[in-house]
N, C-alpha and C positions, 0 to 999 in steps of 0.2 A: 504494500500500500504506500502510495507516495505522500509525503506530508508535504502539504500546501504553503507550511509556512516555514522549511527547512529553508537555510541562505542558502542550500546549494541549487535549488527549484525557481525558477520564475514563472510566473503565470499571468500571461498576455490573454483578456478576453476579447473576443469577435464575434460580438453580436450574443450567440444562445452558444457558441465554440469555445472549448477548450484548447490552446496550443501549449504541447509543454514546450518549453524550450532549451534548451542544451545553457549549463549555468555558464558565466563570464570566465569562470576560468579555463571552460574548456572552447570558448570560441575564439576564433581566426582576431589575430593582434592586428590592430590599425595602423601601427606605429610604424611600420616598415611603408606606407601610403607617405612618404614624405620625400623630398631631396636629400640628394649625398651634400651637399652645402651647408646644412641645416646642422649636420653629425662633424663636417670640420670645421663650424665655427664654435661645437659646443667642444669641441676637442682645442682648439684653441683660448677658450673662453677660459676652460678648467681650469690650463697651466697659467694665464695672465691674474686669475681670480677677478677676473669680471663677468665668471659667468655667476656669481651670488649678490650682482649689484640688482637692486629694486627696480623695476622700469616697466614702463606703459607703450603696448601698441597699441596703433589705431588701424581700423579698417575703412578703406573710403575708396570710392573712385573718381578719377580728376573728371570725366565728362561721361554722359550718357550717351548713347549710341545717338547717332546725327540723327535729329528729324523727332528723337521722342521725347514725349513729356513727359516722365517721370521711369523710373522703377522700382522695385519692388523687391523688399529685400524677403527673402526664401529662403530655408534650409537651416535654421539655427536649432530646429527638432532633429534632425539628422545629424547634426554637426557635436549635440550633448550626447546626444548615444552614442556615436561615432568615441568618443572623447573617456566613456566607460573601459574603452579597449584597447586604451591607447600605451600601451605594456609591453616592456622589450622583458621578452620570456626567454628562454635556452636557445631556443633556433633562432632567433632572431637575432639574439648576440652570437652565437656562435657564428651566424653567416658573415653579422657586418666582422667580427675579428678575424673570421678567414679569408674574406677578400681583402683584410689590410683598411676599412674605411673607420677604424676606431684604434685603439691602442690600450692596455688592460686599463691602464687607471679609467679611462673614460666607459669602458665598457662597464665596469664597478659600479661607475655612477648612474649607467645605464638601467641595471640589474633592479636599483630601488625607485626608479621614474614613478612617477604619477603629479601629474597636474594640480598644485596645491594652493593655485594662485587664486585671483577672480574674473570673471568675466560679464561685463554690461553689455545689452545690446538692444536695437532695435525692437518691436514687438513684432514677431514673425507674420508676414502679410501687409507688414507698413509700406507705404511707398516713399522713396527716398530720390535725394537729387544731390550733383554733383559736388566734392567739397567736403560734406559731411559726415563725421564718424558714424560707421552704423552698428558696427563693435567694439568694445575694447577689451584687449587681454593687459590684465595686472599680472604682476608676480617677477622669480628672478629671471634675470637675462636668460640661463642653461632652459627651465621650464618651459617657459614663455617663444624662444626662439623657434622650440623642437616644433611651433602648433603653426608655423605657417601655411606648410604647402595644404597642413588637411585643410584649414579654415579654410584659405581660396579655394581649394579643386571642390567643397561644397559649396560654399557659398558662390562663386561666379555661377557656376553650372546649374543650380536651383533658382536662383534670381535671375539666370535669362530666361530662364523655361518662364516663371514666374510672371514676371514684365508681358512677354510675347504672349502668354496666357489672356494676361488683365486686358489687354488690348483687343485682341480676338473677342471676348465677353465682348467689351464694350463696343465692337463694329456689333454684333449680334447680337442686342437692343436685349429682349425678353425672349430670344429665342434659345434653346442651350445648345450647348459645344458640348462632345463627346471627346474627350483624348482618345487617338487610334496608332500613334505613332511608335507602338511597341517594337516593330520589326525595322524601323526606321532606324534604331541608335543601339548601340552595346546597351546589353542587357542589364544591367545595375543600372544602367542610366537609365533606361525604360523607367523603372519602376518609382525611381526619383522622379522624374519628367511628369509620373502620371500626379503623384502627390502634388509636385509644384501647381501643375494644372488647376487640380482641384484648390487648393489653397484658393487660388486666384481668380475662382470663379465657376471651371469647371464642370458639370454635374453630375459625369461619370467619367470610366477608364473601361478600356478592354483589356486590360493587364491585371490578372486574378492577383500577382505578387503585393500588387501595390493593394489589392482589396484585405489580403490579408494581413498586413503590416501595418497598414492604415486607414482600414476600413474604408476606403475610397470605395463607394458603387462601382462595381464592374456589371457590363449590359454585354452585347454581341447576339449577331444571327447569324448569318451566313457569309462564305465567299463566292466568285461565280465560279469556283470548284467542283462547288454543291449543285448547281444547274449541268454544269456538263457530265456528269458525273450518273444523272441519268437518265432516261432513252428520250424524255422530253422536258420543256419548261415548264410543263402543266405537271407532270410528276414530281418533280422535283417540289413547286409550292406545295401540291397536295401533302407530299412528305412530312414537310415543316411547318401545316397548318397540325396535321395529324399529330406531330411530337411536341408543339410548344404552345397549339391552342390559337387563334383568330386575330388576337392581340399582338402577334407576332411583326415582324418586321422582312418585307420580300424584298429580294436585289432586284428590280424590272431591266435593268440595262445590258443583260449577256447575249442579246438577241439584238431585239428591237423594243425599245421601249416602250410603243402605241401597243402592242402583242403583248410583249411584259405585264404591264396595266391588266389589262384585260384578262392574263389567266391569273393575274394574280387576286384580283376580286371573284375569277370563279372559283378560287379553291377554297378561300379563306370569306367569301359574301361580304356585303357594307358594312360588316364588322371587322376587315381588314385591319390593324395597329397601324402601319404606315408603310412606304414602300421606302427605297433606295435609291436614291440615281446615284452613278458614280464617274459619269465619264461624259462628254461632250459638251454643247451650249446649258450650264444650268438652271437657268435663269427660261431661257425661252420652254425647256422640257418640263420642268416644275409648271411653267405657266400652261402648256400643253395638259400636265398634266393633270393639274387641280380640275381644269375642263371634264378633262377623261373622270376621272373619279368622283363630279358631282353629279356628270350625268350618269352614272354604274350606281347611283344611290350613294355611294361609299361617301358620303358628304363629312365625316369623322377623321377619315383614314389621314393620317398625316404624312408629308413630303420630307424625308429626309437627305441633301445634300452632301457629298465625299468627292472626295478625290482630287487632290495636291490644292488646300484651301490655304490661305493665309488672312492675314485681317484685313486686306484691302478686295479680294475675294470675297470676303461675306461684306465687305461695307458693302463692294456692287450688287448683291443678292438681295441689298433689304427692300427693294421693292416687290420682289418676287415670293410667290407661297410658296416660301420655305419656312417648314417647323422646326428646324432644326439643324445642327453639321457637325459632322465627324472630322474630325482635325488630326494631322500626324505628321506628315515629316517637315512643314515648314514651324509645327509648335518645339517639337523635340530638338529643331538646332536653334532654335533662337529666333525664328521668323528674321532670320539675316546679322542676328546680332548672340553669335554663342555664348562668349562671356561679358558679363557685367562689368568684367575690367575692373574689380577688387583689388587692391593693393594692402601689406602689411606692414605696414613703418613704427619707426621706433620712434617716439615722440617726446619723451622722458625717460633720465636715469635719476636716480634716487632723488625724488622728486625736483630738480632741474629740468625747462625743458632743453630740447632739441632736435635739432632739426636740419634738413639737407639743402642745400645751393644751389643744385646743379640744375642748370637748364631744361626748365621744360618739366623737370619733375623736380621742384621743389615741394619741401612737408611744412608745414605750421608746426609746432613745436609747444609742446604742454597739454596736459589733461586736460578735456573739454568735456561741455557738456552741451544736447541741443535741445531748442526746444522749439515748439511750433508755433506759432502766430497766428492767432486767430481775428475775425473780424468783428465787431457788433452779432453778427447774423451767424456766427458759428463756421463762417465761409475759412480754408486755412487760408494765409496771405505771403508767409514767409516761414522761413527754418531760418532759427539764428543762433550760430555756434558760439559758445562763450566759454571764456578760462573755468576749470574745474574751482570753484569754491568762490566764484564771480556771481552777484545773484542777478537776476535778468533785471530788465528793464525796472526801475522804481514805481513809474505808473504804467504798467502793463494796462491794457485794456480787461476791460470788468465784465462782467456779467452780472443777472443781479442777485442780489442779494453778498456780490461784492469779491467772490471768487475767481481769481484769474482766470482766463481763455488761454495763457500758455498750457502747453503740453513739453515735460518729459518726455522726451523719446528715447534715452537712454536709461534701461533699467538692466537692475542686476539678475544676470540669469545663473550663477556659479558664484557661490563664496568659501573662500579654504578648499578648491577642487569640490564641492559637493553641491547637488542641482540644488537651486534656489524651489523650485516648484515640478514636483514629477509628473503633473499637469503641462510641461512644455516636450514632452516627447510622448513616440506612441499616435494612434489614435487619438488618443484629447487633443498632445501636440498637433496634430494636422485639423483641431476641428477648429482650435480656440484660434488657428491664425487666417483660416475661413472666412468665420466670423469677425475677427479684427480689421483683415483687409475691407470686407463688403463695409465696416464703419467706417473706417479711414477714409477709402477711397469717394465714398461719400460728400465727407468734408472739404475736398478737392472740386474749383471752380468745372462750369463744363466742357472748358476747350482739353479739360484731361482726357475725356473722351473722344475727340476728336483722333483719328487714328492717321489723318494727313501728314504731310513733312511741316513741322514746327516747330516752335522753342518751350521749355523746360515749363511748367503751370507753375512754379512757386521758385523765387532766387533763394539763395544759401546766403546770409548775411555774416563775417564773422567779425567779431567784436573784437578791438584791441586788447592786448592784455595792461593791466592799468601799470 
């Protein structure tokens, strides 16, 4: 009999599911998910003893992809679990010391690693703009340095899924987006992709990994595999009305689609769920086809849209009866923009700041903190970055009864290495940043929606340090 509440047992539920899961000590270490750079400057750091000076990174990116208004910071649920694992175990140290990238001492210090610093960040689904901290790692320099490559290779990668997400919602008004883009990208990344999606807006995934990890809906009917597959297109619907019931969802397009239509309301009657297009003019076949299926009775049956869609793709579609789109390979690379362009700098040492020169990529320098700026009307107006223990504005704008309209946007998600809230991963983690971005992005005026070439919906103000 297993005990439920032994440390060596975890119990992830899904839904009315039980999953056991294999304990932390016996899963796959993260720690190796990092640069050789990383291992010789803590290898250097040891012998100058600057790897135990105090210091603060920041997380920012100097510009957002040309043409958008905002993004959307992703993946900090992924990134604390990720960070549970982050453990140089026997095999791990014995590889980095046999190919020569450690030296004993440093492998030593290896041996006892764990994360013991703190970490602030953004509230996962915030939308964010150029300039400003959207994390910070506290702790010493050796800790602290080891966390860069994971932070970015998550974070850039889940905040472009994210961003290109929000964007697609917002071309498609009130109609939903399905993430489809499973086969489209390396598989861990699917699964990530489909999370970011849904954060962002999303309503389901065809990717079962991500339904169980993160309780994302996963949907799915058919491919036109299932049509050729038997002697006719009238057999094939009949099939898949037979096994999945009327409600179902037919591909019309393997053929002809006026045909399609039409056997597809014989098998399944004006109780049809909705049909598929997936290939040609969308816009004028949908409009063909809402025809075809109110004159078949099927006056219910809804129109579902696929096949290499992007946001400017469903902007063109909103005039057309379309219920709906199945989105994949231009959501899963970034609809043009992969990464978020995250950067990790070092911003203070024992509490001094500093900061870099060099052309083009120069850093600000000292602890900050941001906060958002709101209007009378609740509308946001600006992000304004200010020195850590600088208080904002003296007369911020009020609301009434007298309480500032400023927003924190940097909170503590990790203090001493231990989660601030085990409500930030998991399932919860992906619901509570659902729900936070559909608030946020809310309070964003409405050319954010706007998915044309444009400038940024809210400037980064940064305040002098006094």
């Amino acid at each position: 009999m297993v005990n439920p509440t032994s440390p060596v047992t975890r119990v992830l539920v899904f839904g009315a599911h039980l999953a056991w899961v294999v304990p932390t000590l016996f899963r796959m270490s993260t720690a190796l998910m990092t640069d050789h750079y990383e291992l010789t400057m803590l290898r250097a750091a040891l012998r100058s003893g600057a790897a135990h000076r105090r210091v603060v990174f920041e997380v920012f990116t100097r510009a957002l992809p040309p043409g958008r208004r905002f993004g959307v910071f992703a993946g900090t649920g992924r990134l604390l679990a990720a960070l549970a694992d982050f453990r140089f175990g026997p095999d791990e140290i014995g590889a980095l010391l046999a190919a020569g990238t450690v030296d004993d001492a440093t492998a030593a210090w290896l041996a006892d690693y764990r994360f013991r610093g703190e970490i602030s960040a953004f509230a996962e689904g915030e939308p964010f703009f150029a300039g400003a901290p959207v994390l910070v790692v506290e702790g010493t320099f050796a800790e602290s340095v080891l966390l860069e490559t994971l932070v970015l290779s998550i974070l850039n990668h889940d905040s472009a899924i994210a961003a290109a997400a929000a964007r697609m919602v917002a071309a498609a008004g009130e109609r939903p987006c399905i993430e489809m883009g499973t086969r489209r990208t390396h598989e861990a990344a699917a699964i990530a992709a489909a999370r970011a999606a849904y954060l962002a807006g999303f309503t389901a995934s065809s990717n079962l990994a991500a339904a169980r990890a993160y309780a994302v809906p996963s949907v799915g009917t058919s491919a036109h595999a299932f049509t050729l597959v038997h002697p006719s297109e009238a057999d094939a619907f009949a099939a898949q009305v037979a096994a999945l019931g009327a409600d179902t969802t037919l591909l019309v397009d393997t053929y002809d689609v006026t045909a399609g239509i039409a056997a597809a309301v014989a098998a399944a009657g004006p109780q049809l769920g909705a049909i598929r297009i997936d290939s040609g003019d969308l816009g004028a076949l949908a409009l063909a086809g809402r025809a075809q299926l109110d004159a078949l009775g099927a006056t219910d049956t809804r129109i579902i849209a696929t096949g290499d869609l992007d946001e400017h793709a469903v902007a063109r579609l909103a005039g057309a009866p379309v219920d709906g789109y199945g989105i994949g390979t231009s959501l899963v690379t970034g609809s043009g923009a992969p990464t978020a362009g995250f950067v990790y700098k070092l911003v203070a040492v024992d509490g001094e700041p500093v900061a870099k020169r060099s052309v083009g990529k120069g850093t600000r320098g000292g602890r900050k903190r941001v906060l958002r700026r709101h209007d009378p009307a609740g509308r946001a107006v600006a992000d304004v970055v200010l020195p850590a223990g600088v208080p904002g504005d003296p007369h911020p704008a009020r609301v009434e009864g007298g309480a500032s309209r400023d927003r924190e946007l940097l909170v503590r998600v990790m203090t001493g290495g231990e989660l601030a809230d085990e409500g930030l991963i998991g399932p919860a983690g992906t619901r509570r940043a659902r729900e936070h971005h559909a608030l946020a992005l809310a309070t964003l005026g409405p050319a954010a929606r706007d998915v044309r070439f444009g400038q940024p919906c809210l400037p980064v103000v940064h305040a002098a340090r006094p």
